[in-house]
PDB file of N, CA, C, O and CB in Angstrom:
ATOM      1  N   UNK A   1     105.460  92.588 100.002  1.00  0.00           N
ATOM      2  CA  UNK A   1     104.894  91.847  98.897  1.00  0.00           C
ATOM      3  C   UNK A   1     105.918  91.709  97.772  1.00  0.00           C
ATOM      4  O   UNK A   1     105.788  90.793  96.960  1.00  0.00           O
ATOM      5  CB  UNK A   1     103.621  92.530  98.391  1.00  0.00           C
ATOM      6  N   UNK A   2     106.925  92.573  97.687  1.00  0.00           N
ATOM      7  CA  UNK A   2     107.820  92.259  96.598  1.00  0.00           C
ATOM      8  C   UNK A   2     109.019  91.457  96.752  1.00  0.00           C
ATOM      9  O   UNK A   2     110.157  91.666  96.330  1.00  0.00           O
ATOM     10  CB  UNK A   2     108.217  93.355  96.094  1.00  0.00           C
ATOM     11  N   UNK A   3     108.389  90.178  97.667  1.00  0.00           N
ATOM     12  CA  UNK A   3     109.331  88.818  97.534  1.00  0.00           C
ATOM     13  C   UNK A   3     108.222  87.880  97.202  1.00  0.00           C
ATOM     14  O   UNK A   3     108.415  86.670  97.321  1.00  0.00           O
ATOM     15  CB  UNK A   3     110.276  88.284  99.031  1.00  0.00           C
ATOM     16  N   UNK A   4     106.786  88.460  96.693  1.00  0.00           N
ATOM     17  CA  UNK A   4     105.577  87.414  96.105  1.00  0.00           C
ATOM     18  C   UNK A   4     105.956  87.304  95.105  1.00  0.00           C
ATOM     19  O   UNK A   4     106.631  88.232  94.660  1.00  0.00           O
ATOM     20  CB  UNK A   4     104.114  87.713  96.004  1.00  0.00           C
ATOM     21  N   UNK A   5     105.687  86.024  94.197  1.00  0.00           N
ATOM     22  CA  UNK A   5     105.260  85.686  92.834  1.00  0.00           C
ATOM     23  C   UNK A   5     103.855  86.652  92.399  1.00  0.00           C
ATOM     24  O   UNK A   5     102.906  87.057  93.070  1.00  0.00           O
ATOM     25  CB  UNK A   5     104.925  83.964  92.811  1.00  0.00           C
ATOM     26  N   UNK A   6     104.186  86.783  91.098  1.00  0.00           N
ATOM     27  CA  UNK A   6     103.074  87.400  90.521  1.00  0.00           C
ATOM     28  C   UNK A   6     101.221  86.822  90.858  1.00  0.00           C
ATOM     29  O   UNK A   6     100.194  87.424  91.170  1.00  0.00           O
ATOM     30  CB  UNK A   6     103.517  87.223  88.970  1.00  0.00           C
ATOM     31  N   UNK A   7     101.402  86.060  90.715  1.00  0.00           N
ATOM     32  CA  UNK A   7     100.072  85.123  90.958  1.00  0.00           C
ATOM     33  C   UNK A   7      99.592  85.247  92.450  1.00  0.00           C
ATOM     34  O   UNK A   7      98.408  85.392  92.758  1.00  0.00           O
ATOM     35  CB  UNK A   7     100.409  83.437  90.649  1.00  0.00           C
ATOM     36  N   UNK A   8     100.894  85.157  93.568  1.00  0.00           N
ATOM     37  CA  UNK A   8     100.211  85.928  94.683  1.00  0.00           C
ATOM     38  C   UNK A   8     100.075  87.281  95.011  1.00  0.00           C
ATOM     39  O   UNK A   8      99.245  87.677  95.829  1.00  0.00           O
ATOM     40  CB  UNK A   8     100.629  85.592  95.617  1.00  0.00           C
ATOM     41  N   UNK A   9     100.847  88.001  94.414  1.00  0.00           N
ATOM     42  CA  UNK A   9     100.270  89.521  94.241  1.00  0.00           C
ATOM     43  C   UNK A   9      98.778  89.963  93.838  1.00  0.00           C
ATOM     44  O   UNK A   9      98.009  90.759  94.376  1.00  0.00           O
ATOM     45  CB  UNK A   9     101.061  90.130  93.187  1.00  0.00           C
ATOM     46  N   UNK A  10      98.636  89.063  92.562  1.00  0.00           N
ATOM     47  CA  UNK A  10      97.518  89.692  92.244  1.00  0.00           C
ATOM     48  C   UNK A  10      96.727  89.368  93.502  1.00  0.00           C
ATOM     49  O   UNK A  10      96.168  90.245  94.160  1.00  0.00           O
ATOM     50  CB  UNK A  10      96.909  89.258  90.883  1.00  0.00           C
ATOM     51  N   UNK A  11      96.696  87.768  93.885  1.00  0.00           N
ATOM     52  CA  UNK A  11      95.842  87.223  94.965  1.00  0.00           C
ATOM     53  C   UNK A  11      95.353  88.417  95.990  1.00  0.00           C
ATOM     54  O   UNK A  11      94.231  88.900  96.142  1.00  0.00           O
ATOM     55  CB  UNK A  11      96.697  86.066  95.774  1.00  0.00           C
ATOM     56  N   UNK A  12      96.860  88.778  96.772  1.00  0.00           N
ATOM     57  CA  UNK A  12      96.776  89.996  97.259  1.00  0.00           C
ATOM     58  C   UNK A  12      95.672  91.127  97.394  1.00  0.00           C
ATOM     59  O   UNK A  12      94.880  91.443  98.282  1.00  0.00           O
ATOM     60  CB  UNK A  12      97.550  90.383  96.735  1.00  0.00           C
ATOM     61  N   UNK A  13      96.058  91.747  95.727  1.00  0.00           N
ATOM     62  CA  UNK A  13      95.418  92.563  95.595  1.00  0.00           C
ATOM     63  C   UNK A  13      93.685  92.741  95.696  1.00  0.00           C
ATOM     64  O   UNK A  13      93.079  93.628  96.296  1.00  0.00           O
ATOM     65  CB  UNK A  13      95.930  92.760  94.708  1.00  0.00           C
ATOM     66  N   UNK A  14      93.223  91.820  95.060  1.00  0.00           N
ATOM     67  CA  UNK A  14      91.949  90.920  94.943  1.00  0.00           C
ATOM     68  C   UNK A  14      91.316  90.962  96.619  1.00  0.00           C
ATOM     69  O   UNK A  14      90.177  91.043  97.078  1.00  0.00           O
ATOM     70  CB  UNK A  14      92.444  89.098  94.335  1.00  0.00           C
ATOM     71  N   UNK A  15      92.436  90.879  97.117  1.00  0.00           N
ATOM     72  CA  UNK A  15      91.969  90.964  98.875  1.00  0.00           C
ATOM     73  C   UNK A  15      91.750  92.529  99.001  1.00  0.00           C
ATOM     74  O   UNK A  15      90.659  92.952  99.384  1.00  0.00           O
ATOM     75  CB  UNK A  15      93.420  90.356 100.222  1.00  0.00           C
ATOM     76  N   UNK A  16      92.754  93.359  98.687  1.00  0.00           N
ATOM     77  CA  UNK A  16      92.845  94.609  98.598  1.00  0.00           C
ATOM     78  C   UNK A  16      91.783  95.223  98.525  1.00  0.00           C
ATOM     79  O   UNK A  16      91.126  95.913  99.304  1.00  0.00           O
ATOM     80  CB  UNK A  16      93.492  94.927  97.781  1.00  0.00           C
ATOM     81  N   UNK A  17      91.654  94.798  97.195  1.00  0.00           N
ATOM     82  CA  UNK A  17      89.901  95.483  96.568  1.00  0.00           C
ATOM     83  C   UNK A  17      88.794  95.480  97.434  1.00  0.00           C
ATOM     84  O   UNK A  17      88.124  96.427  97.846  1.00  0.00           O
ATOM     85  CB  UNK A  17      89.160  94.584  95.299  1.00  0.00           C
ATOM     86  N   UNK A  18      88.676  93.971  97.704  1.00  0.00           N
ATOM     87  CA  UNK A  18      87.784  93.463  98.456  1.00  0.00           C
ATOM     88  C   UNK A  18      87.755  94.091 100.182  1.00  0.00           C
ATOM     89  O   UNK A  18      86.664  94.297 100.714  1.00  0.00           O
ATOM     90  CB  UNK A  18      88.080  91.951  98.284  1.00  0.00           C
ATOM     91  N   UNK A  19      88.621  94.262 100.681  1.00  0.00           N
ATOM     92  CA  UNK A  19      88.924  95.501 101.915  1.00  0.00           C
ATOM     93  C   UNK A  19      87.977  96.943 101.614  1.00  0.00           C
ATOM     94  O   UNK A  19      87.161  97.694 102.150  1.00  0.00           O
ATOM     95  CB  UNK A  19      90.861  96.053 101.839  1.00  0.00           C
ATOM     96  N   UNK A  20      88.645  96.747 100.502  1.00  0.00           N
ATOM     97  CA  UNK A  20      88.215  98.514 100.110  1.00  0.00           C
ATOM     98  C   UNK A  20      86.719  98.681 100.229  1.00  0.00           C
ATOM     99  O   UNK A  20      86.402  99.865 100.346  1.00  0.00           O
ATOM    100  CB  UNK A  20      88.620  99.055  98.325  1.00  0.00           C
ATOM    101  N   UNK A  21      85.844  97.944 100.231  1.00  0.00           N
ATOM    102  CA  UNK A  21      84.397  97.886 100.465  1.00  0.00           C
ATOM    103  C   UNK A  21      83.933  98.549 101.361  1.00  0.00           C
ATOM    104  O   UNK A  21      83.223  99.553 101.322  1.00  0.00           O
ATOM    105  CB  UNK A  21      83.946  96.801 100.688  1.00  0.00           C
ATOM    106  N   UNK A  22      84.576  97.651 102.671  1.00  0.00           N
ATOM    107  CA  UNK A  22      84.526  98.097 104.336  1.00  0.00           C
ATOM    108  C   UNK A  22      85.517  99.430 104.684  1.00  0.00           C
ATOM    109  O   UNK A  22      85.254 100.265 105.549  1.00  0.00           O
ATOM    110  CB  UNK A  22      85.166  96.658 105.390  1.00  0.00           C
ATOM    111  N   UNK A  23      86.424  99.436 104.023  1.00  0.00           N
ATOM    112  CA  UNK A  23      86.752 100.696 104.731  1.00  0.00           C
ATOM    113  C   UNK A  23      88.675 100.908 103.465  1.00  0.00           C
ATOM    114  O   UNK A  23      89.099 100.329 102.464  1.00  0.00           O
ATOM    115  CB  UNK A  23      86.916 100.263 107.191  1.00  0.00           C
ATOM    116  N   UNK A  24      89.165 101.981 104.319  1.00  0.00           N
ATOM    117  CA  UNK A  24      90.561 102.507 102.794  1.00  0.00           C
ATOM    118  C   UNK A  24      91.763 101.431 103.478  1.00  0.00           C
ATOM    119  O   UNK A  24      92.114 100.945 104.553  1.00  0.00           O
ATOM    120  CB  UNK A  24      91.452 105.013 102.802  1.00  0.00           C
ATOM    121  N   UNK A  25      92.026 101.445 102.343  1.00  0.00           N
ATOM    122  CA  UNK A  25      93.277 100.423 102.424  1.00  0.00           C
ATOM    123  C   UNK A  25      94.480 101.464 101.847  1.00  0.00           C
ATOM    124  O   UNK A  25      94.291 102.153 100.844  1.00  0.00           O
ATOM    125  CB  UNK A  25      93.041  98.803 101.307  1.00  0.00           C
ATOM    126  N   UNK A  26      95.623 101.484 102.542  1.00  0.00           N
ATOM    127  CA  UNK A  26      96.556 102.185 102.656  1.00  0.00           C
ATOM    128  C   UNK A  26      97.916 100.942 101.749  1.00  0.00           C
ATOM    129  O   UNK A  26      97.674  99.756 101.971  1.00  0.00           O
ATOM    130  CB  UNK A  26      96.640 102.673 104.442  1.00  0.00           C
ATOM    131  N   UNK A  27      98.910 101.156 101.038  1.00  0.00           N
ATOM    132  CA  UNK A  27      99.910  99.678 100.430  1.00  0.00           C
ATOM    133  C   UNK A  27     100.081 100.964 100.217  1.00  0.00           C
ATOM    134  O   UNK A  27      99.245 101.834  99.977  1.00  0.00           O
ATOM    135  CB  UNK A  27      99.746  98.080  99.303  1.00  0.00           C
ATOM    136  N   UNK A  28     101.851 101.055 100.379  1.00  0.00           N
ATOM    137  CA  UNK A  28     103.088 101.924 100.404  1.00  0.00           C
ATOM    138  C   UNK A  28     103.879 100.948  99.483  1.00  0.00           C
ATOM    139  O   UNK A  28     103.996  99.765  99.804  1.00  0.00           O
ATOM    140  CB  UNK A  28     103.816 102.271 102.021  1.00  0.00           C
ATOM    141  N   UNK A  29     104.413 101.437  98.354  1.00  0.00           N
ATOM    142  CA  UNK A  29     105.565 100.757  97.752  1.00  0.00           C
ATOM    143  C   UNK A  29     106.148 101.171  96.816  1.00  0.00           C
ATOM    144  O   UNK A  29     105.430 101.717  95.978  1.00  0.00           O
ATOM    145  CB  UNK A  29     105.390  99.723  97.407  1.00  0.00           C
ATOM    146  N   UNK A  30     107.927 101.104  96.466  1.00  0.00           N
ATOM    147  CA  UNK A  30     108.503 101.401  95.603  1.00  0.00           C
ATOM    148  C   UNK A  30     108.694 100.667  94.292  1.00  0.00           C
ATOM    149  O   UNK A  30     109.317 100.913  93.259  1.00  0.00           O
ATOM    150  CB  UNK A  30     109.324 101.623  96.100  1.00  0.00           C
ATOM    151  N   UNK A  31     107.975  99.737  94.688  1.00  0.00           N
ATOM    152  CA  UNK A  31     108.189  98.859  93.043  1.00  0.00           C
ATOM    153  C   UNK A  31     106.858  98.814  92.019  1.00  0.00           C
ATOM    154  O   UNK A  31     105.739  98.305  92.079  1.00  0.00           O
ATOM    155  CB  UNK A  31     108.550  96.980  93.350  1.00  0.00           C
ATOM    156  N   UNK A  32     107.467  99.487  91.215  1.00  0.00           N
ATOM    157  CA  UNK A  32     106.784 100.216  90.253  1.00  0.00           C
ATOM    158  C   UNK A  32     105.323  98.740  89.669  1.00  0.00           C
ATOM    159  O   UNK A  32     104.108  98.878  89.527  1.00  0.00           O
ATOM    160  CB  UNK A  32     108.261 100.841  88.814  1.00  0.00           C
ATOM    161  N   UNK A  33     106.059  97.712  89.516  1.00  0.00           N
ATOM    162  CA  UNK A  33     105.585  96.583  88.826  1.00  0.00           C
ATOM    163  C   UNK A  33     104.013  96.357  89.663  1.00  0.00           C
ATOM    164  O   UNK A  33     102.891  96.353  89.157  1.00  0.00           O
ATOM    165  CB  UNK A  33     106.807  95.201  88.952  1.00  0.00           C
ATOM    166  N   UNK A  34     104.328  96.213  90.815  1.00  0.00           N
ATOM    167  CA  UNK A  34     103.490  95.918  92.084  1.00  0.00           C
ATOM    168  C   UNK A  34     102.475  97.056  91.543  1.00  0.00           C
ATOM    169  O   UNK A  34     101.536  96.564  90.918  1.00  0.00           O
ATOM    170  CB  UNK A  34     104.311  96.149  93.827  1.00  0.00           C
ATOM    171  N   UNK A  35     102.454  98.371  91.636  1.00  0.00           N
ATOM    172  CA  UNK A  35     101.456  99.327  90.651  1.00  0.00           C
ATOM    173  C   UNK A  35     100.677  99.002  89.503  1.00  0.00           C
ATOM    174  O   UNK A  35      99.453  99.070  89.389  1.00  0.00           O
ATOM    175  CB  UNK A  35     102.135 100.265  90.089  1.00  0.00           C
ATOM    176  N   UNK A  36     101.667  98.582  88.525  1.00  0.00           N
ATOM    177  CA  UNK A  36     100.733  97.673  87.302  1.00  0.00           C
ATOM    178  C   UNK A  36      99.881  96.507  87.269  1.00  0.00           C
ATOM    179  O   UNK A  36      99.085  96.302  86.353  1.00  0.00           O
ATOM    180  CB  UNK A  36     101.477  97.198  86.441  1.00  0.00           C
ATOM    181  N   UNK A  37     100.084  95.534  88.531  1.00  0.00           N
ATOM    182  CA  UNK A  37      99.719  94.766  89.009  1.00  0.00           C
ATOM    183  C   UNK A  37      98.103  94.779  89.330  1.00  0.00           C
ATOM    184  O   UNK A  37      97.184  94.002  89.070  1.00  0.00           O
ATOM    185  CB  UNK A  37     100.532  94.704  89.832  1.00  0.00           C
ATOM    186  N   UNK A  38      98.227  96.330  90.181  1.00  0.00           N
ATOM    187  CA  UNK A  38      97.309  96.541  91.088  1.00  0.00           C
ATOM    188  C   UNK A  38      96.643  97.086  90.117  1.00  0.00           C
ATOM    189  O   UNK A  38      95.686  96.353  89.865  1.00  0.00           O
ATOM    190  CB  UNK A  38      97.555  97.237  92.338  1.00  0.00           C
ATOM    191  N   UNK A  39      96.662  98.085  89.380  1.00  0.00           N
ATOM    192  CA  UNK A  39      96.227  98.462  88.264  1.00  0.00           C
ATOM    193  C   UNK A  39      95.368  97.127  87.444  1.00  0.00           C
ATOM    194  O   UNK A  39      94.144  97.164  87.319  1.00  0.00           O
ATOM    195  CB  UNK A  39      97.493  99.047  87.545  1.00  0.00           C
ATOM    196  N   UNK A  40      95.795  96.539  87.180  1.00  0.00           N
ATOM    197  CA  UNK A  40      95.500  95.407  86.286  1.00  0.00           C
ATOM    198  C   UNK A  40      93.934  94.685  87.084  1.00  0.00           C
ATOM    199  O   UNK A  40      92.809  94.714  86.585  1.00  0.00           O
ATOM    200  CB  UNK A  40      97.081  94.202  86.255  1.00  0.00           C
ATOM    201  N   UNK A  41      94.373  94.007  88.579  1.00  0.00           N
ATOM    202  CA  UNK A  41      93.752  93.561  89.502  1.00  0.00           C
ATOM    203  C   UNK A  41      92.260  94.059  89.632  1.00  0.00           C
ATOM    204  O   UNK A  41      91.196  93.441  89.596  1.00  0.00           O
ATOM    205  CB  UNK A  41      94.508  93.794  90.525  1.00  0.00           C
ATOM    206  N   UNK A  42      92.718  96.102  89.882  1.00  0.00           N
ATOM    207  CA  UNK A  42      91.590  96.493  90.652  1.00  0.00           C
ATOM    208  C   UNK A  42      91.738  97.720  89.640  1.00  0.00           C
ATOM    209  O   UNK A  42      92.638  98.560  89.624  1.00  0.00           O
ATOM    210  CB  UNK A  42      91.651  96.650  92.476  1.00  0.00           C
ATOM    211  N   UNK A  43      90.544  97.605  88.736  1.00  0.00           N
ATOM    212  CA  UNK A  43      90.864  98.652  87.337  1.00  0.00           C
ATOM    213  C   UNK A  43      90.270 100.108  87.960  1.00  0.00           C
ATOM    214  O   UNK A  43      90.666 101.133  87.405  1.00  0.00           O
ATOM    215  CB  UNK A  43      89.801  98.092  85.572  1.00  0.00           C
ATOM    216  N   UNK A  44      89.078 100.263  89.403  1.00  0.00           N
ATOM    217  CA  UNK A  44      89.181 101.294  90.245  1.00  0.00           C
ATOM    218  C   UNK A  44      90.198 102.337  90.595  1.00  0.00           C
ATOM    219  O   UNK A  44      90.200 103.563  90.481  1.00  0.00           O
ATOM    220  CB  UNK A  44      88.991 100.837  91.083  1.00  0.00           C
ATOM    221  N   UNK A  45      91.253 101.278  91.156  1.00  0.00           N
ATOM    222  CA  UNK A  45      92.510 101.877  92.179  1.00  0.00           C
ATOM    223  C   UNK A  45      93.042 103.286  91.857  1.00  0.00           C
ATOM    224  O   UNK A  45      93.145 103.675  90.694  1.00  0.00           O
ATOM    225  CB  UNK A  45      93.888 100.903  92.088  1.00  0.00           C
ATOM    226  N   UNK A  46      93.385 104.056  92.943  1.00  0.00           N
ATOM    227  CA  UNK A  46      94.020 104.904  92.789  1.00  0.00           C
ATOM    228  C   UNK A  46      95.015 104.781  93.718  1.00  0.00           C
ATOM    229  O   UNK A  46      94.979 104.358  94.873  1.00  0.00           O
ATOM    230  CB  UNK A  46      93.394 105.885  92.737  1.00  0.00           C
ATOM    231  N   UNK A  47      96.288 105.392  92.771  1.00  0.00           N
ATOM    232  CA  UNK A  47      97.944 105.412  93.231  1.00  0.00           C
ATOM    233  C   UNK A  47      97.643 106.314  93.010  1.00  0.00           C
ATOM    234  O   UNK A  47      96.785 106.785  92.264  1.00  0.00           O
ATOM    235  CB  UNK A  47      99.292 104.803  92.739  1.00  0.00           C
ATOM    236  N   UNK A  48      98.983 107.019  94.254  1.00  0.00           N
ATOM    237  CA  UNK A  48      99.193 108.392  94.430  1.00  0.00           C
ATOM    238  C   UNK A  48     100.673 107.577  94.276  1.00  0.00           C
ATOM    239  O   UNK A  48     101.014 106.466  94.682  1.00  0.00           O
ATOM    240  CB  UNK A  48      98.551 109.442  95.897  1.00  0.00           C
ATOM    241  N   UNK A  49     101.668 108.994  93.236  1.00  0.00           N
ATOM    242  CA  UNK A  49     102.803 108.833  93.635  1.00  0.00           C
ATOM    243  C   UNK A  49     103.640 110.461  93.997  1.00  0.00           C
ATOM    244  O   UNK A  49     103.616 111.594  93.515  1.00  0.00           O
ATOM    245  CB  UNK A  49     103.408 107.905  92.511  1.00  0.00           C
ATOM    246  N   UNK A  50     104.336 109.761  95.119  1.00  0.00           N
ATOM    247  CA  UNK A  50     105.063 110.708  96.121  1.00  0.00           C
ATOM    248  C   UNK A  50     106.154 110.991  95.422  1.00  0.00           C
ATOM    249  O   UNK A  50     106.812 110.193  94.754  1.00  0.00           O
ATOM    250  CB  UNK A  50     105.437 110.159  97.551  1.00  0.00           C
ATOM    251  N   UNK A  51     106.423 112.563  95.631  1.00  0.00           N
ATOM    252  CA  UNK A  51     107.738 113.422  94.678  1.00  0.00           C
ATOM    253  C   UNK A  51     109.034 112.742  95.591  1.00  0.00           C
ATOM    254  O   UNK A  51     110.199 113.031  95.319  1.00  0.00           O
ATOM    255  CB  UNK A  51     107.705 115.698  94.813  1.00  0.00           C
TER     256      UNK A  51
END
């Protein structure tokens, strides 16, 4: 996802959320932005971040 434009990220995410209903949605990533994003998107979400 971090060769999306912002506008399809959020899109993304919005799907994300919407997953999360039916069952856990797993998104691995190092770019921090993509976090705020998701944050923003899905004011639920929980990030875990790895040491």
């Amino acid at each position: 996802m971090e060769t999306f434009d912002h506008v399809l990220s959020e899109e993304v995410f919005k799907l994300f959320g919407e997953m999360g209903y039916a069952g856990q949605v797993i998104y691995l990533t190092h770019h921090q932005y993509l976090c705020e994003v998701a944050k923003a998107v899905i004011p639920s979400v929980t990030i875990h971040e790895l040491g």
